[in-house]
N, CA, C and O of each residue as an XYZ file, in Angstrom:
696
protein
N     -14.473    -50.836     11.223
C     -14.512    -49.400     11.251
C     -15.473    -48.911     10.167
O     -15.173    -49.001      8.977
N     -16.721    -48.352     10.617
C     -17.687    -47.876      9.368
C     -17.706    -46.363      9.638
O     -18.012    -45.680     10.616
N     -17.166    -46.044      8.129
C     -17.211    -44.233      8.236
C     -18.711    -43.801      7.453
O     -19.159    -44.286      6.415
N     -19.290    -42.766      8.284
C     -20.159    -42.148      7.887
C     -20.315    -41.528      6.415
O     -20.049    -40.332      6.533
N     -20.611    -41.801      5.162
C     -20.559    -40.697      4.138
C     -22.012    -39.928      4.195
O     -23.101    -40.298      4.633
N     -21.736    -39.144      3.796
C     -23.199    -38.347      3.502
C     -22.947    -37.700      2.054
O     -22.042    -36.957      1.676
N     -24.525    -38.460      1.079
C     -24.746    -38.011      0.277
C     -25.107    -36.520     -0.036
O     -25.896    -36.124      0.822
N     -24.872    -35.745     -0.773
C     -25.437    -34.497     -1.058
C     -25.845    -34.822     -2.423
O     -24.999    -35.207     -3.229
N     -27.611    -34.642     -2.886
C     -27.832    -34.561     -3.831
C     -27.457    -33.536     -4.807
O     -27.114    -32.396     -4.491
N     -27.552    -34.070     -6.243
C     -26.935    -32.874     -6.679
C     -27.886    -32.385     -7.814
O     -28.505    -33.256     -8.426
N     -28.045    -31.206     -8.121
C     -29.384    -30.269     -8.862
C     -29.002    -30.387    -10.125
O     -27.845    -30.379    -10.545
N     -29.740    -30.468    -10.576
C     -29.772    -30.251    -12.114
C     -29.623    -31.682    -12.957
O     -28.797    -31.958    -13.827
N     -30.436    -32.301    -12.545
C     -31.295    -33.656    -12.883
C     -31.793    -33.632    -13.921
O     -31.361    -34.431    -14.753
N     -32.669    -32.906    -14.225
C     -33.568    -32.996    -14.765
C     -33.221    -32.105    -16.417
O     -32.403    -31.185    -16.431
N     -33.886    -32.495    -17.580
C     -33.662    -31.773    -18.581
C     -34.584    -30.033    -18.680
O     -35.367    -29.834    -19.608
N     -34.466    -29.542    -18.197
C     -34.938    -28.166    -17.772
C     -33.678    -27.397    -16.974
O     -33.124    -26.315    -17.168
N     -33.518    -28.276    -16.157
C     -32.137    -27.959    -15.740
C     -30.709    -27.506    -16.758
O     -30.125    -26.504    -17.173
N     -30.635    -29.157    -16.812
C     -29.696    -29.296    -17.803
C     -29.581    -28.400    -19.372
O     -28.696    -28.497    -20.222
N     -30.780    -27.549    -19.375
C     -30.999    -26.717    -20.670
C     -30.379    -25.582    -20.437
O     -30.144    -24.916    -21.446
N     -29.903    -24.975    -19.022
C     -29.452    -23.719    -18.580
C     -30.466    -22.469    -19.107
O     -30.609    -21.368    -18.574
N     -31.102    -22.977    -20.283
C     -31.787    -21.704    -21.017
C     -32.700    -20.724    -19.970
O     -32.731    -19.493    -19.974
N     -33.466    -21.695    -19.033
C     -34.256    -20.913    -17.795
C     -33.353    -19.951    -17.598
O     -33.545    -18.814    -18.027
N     -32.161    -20.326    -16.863
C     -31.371    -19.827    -15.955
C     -30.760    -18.509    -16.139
O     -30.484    -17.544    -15.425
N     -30.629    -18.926    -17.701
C     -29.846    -17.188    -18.406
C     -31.474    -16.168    -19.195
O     -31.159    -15.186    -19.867
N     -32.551    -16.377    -19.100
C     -33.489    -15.962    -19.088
C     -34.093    -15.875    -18.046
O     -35.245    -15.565    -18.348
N     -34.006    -15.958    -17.070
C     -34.106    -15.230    -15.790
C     -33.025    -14.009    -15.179
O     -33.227    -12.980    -14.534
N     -31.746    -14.682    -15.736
C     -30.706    -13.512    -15.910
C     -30.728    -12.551    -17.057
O     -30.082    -11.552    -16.742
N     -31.281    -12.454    -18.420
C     -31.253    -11.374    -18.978
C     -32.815    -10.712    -18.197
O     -32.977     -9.588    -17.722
N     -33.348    -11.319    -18.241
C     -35.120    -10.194    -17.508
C     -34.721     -9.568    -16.345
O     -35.704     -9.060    -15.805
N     -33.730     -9.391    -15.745
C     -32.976     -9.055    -14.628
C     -32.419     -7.758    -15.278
O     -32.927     -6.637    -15.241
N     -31.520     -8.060    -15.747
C     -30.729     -7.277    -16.830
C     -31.241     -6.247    -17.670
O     -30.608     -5.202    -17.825
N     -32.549     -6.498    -18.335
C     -33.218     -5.654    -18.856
C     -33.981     -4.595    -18.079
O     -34.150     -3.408    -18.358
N     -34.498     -5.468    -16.798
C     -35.265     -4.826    -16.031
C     -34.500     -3.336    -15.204
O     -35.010     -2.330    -14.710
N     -33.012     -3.812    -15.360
C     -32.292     -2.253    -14.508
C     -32.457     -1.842    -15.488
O     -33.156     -0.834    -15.384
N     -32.024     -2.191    -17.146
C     -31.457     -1.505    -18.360
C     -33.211     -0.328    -18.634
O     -33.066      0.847    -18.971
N     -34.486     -0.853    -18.444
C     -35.440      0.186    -18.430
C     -35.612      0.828    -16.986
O     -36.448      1.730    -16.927
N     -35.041      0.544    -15.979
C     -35.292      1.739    -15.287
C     -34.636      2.738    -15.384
O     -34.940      3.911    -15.165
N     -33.319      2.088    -15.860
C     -32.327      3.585    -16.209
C     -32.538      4.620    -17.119
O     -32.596      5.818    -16.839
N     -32.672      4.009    -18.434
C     -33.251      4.492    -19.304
C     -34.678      5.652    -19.228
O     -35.068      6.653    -19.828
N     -35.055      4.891    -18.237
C     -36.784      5.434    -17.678
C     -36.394      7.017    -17.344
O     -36.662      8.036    -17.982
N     -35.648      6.834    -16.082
C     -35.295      7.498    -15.148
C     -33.684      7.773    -15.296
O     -32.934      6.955    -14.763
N     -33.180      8.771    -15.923
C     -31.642      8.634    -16.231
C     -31.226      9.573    -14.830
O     -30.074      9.860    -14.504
N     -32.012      9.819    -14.373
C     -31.496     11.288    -13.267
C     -31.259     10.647    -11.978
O     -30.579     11.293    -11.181
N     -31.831      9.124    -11.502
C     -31.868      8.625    -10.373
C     -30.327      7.630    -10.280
O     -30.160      7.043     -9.211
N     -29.254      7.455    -11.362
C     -27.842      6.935    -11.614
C     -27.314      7.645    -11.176
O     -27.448      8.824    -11.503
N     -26.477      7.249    -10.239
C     -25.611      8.093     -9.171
C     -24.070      8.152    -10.295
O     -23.535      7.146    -10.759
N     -23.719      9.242    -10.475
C     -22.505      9.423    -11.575
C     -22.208     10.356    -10.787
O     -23.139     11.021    -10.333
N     -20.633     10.720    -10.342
C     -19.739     10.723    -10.272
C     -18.730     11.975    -11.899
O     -18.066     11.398    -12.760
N     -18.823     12.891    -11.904
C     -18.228     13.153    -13.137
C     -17.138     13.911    -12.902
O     -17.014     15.131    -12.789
N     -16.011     12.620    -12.815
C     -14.602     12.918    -12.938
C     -14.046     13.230    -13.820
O     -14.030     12.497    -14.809
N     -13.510     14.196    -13.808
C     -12.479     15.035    -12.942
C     -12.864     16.097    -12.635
O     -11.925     16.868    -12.435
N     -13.724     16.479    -12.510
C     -14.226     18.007    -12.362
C     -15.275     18.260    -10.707
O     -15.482     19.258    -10.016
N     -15.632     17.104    -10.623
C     -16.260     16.529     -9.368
C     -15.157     15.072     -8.993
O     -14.911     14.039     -9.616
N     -14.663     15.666     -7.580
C     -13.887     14.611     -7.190
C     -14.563     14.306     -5.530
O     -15.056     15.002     -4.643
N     -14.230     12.756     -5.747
C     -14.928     11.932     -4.344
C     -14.644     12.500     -3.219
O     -13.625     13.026     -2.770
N     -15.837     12.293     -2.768
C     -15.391     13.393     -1.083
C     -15.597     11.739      0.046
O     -15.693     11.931      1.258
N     -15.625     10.852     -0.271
C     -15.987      9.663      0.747
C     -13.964      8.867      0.962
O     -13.796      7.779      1.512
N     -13.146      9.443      0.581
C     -11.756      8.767      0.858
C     -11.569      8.825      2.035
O     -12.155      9.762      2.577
N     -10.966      8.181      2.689
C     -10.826      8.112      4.089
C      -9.023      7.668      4.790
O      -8.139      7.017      4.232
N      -9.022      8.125      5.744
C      -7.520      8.258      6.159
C      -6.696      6.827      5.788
O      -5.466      6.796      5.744
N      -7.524      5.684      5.536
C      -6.965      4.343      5.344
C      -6.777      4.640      3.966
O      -5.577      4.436      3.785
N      -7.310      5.024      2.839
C      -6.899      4.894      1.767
C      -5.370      5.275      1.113
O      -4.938      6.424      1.022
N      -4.687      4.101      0.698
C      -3.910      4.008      0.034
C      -3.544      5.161     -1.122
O      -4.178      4.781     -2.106
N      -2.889      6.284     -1.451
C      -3.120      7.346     -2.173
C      -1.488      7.055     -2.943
O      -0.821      6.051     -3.192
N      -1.313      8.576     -3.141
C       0.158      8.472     -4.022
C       1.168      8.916     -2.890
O       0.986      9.782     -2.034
N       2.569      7.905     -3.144
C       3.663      8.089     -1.705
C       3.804      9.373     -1.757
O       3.235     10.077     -2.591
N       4.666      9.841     -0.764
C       5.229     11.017     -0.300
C       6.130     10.487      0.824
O       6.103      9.458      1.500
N       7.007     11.648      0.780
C       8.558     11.408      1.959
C       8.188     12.635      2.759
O       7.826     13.763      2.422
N       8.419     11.986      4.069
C       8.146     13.757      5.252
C       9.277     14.179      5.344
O      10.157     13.847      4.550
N       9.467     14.999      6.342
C      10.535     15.713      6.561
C      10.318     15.279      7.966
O       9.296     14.690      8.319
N      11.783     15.728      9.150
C      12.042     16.099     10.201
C      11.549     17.205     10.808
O      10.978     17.999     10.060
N      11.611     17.467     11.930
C      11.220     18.942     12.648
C      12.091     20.276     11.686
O      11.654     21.343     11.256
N      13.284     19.742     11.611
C      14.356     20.796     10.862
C      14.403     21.115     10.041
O      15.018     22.141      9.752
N      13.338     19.903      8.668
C      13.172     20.024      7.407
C      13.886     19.332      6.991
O      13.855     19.394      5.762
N      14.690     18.531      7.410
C      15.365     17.625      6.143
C      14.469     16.439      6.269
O      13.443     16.247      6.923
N      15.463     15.380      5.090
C      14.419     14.240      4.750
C      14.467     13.539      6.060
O      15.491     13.553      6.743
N      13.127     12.782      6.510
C      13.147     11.577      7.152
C      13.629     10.341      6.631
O      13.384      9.376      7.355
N      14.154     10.139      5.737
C      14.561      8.660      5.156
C      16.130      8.571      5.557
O      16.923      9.506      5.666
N      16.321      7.402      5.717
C      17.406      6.821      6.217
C      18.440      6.060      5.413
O      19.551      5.666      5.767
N      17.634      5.911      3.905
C      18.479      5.002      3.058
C      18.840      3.731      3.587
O      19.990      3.310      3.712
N      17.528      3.007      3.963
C      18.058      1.665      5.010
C      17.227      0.662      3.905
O      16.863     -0.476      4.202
N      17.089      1.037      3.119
C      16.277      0.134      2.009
C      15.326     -0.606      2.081
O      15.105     -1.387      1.155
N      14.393     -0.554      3.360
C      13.671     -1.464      4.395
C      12.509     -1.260      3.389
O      12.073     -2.363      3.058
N      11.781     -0.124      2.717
C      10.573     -0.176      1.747
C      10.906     -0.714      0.623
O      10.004     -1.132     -0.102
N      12.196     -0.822      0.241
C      12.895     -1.509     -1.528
C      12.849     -2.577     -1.188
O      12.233     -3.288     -1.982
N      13.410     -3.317      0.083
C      13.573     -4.363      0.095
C      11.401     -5.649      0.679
O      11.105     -6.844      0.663
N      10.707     -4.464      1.013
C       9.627     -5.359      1.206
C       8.607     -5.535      0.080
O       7.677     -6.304     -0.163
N       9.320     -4.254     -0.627
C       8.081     -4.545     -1.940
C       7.317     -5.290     -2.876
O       7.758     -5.045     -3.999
N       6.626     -5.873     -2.906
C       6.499     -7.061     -3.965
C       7.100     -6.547     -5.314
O       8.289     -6.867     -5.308
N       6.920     -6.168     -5.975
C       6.703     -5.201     -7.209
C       8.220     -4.861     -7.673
O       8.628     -4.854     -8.834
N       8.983     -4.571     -6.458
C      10.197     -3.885     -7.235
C      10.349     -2.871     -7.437
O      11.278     -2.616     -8.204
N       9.497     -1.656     -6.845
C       9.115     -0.612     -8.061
C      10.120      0.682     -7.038
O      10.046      1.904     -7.167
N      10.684      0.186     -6.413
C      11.373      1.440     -5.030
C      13.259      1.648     -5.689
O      13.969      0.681     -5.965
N      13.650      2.937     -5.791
C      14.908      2.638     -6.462
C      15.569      3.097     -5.082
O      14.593      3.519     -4.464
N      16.538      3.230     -4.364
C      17.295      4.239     -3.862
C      18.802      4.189     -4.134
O      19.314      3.176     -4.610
N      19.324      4.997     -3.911
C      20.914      5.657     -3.960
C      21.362      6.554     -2.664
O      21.329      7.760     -2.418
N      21.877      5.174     -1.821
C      22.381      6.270     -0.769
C      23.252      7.119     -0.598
O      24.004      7.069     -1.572
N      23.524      7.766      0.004
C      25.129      8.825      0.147
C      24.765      9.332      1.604
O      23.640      9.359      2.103
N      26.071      9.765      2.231
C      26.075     10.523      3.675
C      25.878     11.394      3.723
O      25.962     12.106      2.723
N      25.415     11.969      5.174
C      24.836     13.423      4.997
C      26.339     14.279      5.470
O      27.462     13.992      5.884
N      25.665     15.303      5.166
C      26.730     16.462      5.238
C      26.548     17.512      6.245
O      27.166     18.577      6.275
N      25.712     17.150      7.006
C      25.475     18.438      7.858
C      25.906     17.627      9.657
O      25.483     17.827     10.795
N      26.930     16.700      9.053
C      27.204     16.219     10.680
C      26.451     15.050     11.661
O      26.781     14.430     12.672
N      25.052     15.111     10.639
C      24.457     13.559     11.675
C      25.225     12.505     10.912
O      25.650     12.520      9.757
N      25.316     11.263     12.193
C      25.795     10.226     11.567
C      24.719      9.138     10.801
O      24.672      7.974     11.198
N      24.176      9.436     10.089
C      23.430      8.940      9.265
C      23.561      8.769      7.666
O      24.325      9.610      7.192
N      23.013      7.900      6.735
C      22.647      7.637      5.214
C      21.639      8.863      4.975
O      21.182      9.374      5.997
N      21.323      9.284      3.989
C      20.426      9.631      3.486
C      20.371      9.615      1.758
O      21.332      9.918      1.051
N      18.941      9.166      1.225
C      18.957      9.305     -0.218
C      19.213     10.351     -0.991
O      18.576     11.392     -1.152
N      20.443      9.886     -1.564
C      20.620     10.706     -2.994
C      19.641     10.560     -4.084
O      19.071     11.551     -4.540
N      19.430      9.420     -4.505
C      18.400      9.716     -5.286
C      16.890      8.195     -4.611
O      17.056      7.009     -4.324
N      15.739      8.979     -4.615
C      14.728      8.084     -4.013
C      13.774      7.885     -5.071
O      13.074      8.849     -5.382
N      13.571      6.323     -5.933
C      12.545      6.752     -7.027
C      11.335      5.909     -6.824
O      11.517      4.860     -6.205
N       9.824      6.254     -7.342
C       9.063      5.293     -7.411
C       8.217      5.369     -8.132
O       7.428      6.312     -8.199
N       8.225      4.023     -9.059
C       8.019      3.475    -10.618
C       6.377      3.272    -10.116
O       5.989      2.173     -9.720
N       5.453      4.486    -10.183
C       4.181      4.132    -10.221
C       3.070      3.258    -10.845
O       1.944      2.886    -10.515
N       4.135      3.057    -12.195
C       3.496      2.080    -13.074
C       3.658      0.861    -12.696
O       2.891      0.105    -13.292
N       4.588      0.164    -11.677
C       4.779     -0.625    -11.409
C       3.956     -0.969    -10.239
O       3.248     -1.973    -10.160
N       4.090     -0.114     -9.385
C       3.558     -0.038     -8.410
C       2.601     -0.592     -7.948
O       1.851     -0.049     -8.759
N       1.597     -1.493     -7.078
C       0.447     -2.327     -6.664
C       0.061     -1.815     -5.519
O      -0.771     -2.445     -4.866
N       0.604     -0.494     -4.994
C      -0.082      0.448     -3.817
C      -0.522     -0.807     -2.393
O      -1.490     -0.668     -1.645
N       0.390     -1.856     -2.343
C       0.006     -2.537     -1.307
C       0.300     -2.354      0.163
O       0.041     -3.095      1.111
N       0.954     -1.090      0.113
C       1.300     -0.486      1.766
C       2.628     -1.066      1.917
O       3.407     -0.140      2.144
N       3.176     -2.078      1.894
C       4.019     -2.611      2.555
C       5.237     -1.787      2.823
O       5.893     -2.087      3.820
N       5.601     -0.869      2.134
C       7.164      0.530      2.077
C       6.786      1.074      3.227
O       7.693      1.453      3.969
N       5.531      1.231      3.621
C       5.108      2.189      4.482
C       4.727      1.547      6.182
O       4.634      2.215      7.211
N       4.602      0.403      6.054
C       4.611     -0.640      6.841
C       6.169     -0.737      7.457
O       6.552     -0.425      8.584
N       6.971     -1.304      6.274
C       8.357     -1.408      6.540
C       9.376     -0.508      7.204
O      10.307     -0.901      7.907
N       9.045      0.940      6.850
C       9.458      1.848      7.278
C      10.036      2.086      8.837
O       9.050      2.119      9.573
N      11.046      2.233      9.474
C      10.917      2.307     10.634
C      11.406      3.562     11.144
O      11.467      3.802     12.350
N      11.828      4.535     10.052
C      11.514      6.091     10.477
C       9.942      7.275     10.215
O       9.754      8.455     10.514
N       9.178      6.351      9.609
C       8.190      6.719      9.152
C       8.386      7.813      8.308
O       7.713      8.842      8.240
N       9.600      7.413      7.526
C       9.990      8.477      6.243
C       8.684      8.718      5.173
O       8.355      9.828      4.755
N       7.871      7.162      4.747
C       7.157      7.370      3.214
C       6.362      6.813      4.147
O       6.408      5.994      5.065
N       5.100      8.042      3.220
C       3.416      7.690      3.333
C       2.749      7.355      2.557
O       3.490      7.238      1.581
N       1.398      6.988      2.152
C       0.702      6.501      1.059
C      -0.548      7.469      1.462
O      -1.626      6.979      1.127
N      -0.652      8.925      2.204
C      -1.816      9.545      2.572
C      -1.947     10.896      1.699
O      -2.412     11.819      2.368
N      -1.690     11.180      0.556
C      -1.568     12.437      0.069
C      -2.752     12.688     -0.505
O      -3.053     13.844     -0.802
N      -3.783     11.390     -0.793
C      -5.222     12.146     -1.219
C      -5.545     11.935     -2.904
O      -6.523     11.817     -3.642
N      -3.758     11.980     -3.009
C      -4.124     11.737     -5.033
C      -4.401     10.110     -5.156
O      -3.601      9.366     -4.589
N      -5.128      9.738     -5.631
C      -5.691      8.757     -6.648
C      -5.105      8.851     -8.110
O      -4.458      7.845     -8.403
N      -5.164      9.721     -9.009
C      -5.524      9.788    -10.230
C      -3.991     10.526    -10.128
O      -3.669     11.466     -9.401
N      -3.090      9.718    -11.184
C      -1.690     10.339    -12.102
C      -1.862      9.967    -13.261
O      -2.402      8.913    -13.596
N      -1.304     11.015    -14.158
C      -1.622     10.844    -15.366
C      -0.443     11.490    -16.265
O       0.258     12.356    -15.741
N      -0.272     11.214    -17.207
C       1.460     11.984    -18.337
C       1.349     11.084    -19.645
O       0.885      9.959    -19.828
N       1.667     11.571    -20.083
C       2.189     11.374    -21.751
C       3.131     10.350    -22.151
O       3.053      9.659    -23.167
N       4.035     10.315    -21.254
C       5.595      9.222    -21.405
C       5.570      8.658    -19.848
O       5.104      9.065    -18.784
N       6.373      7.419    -20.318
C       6.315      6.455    -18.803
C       7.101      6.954    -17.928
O       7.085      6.504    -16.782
N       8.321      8.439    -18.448
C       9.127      8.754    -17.483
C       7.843      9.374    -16.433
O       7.844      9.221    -15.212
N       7.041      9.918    -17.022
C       5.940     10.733    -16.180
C       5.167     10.383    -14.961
O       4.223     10.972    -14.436
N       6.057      8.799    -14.484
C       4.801      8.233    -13.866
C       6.218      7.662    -12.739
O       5.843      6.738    -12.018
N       7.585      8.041    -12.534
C       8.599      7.385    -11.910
C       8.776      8.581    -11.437
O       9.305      9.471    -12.104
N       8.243      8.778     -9.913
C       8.230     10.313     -9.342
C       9.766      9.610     -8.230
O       9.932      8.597     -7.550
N      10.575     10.781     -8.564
C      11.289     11.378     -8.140
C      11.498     12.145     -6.184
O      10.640     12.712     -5.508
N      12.972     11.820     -5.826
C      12.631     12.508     -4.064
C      12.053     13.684     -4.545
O      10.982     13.812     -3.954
N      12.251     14.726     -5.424
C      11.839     16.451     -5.044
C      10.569     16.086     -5.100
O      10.052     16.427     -4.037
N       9.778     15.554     -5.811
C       8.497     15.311     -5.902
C       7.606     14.400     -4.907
O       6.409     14.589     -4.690
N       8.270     13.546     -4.434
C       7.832     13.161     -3.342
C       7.880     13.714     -2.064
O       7.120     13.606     -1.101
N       9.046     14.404     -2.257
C       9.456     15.413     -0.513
C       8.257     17.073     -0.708
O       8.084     17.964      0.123
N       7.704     16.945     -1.976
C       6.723     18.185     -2.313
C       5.123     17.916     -1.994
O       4.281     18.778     -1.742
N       4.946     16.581     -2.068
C       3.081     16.194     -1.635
C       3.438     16.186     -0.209
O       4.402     15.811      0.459
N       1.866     16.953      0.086
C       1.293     17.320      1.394
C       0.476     15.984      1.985
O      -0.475     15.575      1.318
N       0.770     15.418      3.011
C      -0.396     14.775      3.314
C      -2.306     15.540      3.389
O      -2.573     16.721      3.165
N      -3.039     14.754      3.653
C      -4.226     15.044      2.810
C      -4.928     14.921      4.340
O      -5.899     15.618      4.632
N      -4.349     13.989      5.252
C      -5.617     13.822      5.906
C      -4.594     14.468      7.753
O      -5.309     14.290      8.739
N      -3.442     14.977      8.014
C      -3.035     15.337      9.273
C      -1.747     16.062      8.929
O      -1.452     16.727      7.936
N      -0.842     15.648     10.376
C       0.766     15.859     10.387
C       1.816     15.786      9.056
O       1.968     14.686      8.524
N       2.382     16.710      8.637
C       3.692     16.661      8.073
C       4.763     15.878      7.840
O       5.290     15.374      6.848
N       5.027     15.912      9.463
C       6.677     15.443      9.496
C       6.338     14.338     10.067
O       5.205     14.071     10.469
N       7.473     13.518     10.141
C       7.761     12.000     10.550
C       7.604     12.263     11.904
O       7.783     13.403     12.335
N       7.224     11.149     12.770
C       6.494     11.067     13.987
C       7.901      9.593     14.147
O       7.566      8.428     14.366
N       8.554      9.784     14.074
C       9.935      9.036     14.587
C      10.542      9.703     14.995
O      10.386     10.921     14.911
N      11.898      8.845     15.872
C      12.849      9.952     16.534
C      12.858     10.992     15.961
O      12.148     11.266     14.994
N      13.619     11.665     16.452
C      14.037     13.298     16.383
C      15.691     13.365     15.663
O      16.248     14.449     15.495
């Protein structure tokens, strides 16, 4: 039984090679060469000056800050079925269920929290979801506060962002 090998030569043989010095002097003359055009020309650097100019290129796929919809009737769409706590990588989903009071036979959250700092915005709550209670479409990017409580938004605050790019309410049963 004769198996085929095939050689692949391999580069950097030679002491020129082996000096790397070419290699990163071809990489700084590179380097320099943007560093004087910029310099040259400071007006042709595409900047962006956030916060006062905000990106207009986000698009309906982008991942933004959650939000909870509502029903046709206005109450919450969430079900307290723990289906986004339980897919999260992160951990970062709190809930507290309790029953509702207005006669459906359903859970709903007493308290719904989410630890933004924790957070890795990987979709999956929103994936998991099977009332299409929480979205990730509200448009914000950028949160910002003083103390870490500032960054663990709360249901009122989540049941308060607007989606950014359509519909309101949950597009699940009724």
């Amino acid at each position: 039984m004769h198996k085929r090998i095939k050689t692949v030569p391999r580069y950097g043989k030679g002491f020129k090679d082996r000096l790397y010095l070419p290699a990163i002097y071809e990489g700084m003359k590179i380097t320099f060469k943007h560093l004087a055009d910029n310099v040259s020309d400071s007006n042709a650097i595409d900047v962006l000056e956030y916060p006062e100019e905000q990106p207009t290129d986000i698009t309906e796929r982008y991942r933004g800050l959650h939000r909870l919809t509502h029903r046709e009737d206005e109450t919450v769409a969430c079900v307290a079925c723990f289906m986004c706590a339980t897919a999260c990588p992160s951990n970062c989903i709190f809930i507290e269920a309790t029953e509702r009071t207005d006669g459906v036979d359903e859970k709903m959250p007493k308290r719904f929290a989410i630890d933004t700092l924790e957070c890795i915005f990987c979709g999956y709550c929103v994936e998991a979801c099977p009332c299409d209670a929480i979205r990730m479409d509200t448009g914000i990017f950028s949160l910002t506060g003083n103390a870490r409580e500032d960054f663990v938004l709360e249901k009122e605050q989540l049941l308060a962002y607007k989606g950014a790019f359509g519909e309101e309410n949950s597009r699940a049963r009724k």
